[in-house]
Backbone as CSV, one residue per row, in Angstrom:
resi,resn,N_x,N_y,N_z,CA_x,CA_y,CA_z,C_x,C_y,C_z
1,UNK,41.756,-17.186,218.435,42.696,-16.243,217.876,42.088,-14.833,217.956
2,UNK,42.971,-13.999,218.462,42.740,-12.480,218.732,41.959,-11.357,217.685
3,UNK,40.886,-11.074,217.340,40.934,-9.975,216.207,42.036,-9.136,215.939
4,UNK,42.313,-8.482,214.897,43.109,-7.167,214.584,42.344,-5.653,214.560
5,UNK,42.534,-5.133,215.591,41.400,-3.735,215.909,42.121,-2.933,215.280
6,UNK,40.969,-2.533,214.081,41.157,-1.730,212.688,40.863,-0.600,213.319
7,UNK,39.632,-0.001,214.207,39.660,0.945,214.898,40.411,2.705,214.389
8,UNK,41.505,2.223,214.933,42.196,3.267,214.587,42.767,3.700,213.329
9,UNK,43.069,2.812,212.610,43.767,2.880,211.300,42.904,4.045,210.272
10,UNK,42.015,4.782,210.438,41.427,5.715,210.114,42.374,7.161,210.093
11,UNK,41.837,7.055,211.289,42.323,8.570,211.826,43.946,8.293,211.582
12,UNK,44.693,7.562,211.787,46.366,6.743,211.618,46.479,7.458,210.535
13,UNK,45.907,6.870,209.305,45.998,7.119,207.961,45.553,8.431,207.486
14,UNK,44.114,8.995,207.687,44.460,10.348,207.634,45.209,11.342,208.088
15,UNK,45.691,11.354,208.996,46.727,12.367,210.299,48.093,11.802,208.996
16,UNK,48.235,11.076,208.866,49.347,10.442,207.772,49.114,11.525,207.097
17,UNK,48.457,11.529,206.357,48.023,12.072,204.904,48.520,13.770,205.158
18,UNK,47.162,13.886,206.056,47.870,15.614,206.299,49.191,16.024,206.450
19,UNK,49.480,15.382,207.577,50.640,15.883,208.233,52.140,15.348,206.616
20,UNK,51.980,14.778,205.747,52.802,14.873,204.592,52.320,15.801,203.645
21,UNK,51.067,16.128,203.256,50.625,17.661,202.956,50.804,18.652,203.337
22,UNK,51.241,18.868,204.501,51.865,19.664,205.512,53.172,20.136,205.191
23,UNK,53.765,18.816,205.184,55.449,18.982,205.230,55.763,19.251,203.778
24,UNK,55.214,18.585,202.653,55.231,19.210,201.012,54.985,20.444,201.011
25,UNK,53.700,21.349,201.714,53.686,22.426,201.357,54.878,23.486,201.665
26,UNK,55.377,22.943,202.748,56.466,23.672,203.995,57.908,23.999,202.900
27,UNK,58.114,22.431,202.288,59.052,22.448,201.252,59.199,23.441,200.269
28,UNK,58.073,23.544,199.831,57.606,23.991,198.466,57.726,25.388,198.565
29,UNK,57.016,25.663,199.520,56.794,27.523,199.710,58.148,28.365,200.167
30,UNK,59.184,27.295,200.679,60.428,27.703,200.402,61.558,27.971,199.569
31,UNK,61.079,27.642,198.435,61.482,27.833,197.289,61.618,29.146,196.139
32,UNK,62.029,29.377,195.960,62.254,30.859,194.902,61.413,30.520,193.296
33,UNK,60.770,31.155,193.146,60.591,30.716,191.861,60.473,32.436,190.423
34,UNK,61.176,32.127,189.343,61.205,33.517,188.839,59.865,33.918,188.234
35,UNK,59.448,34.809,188.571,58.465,36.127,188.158,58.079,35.632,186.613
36,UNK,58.713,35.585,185.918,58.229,35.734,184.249,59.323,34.930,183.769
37,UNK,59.422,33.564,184.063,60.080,32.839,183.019,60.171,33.338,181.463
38,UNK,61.394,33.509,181.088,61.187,33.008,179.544,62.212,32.140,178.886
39,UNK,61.636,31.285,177.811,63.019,30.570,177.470,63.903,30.876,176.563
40,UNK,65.213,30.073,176.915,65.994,30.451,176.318,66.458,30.121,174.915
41,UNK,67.108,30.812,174.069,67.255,30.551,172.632,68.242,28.936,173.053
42,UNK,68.010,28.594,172.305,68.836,27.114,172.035,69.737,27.497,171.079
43,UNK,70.254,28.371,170.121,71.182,28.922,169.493,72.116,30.004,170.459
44,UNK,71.724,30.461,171.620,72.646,31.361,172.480,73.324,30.419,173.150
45,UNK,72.667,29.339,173.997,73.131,27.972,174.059,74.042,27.155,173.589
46,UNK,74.168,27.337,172.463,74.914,26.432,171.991,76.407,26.821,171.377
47,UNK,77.281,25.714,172.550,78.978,25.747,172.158,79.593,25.060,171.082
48,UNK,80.879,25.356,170.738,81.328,24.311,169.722,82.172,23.228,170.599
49,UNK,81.702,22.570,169.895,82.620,21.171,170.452,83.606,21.295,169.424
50,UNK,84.906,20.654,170.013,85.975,20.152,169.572,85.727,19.218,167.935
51,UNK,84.855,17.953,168.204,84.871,17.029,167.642,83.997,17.529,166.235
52,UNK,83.213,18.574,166.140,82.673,19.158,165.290,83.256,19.690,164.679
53,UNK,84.347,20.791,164.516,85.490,21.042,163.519,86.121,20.315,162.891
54,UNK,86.659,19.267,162.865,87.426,18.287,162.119,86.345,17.064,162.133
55,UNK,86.824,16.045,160.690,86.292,15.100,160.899,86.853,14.028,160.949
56,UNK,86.596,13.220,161.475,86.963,12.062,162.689,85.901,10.920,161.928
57,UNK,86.754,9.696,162.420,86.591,8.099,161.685,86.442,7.197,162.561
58,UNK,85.323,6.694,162.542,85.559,5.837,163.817,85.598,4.112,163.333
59,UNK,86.710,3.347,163.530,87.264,2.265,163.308,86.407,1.007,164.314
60,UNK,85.927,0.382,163.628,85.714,-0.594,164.121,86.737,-1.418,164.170
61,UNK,86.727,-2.265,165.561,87.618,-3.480,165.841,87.841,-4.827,164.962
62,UNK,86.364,-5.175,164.276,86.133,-6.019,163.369,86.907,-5.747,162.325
63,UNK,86.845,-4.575,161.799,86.981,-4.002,160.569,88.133,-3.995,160.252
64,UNK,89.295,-3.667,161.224,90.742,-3.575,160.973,91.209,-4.768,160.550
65,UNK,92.337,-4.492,159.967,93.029,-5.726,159.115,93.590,-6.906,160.247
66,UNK,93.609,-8.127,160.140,94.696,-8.747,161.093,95.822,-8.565,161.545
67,UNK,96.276,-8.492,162.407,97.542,-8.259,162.945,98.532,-9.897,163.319
């Protein structure tokens, strides 16, 4: 039965490696990113919902009487 010539699987696997370090960086550096983040208030953020003005009951199926 034939060996399996590992040989190459070196250089295979590194050239792998780079060349996807490569293509991540390529991704990446195309990207916009802002100057001075800052965050945002979570109170400027925030809408009213509908369901928050009135209050509302929620019925279980069990719970209702027989029909």
């Amino acid at each position: 039965m034939p060996q399996l010539d590992t040989s190459t699987w070196l250089i295979t696997i590194l050239s792998m490696i780079m060349t996807l370090f490569i293509v991540f960086q390529l991704k990446v550096s195309k990207h916009l990113f802002p100057w001075n983040p800052e965050p945002k208030s979570a109170m400027m953020l925030k809408q009213p919902n509908p369901w928050e003005k009135k209050w509302t009951k929620i019925y279980s199926p069990l719970s209702l009487p027989l029909q």
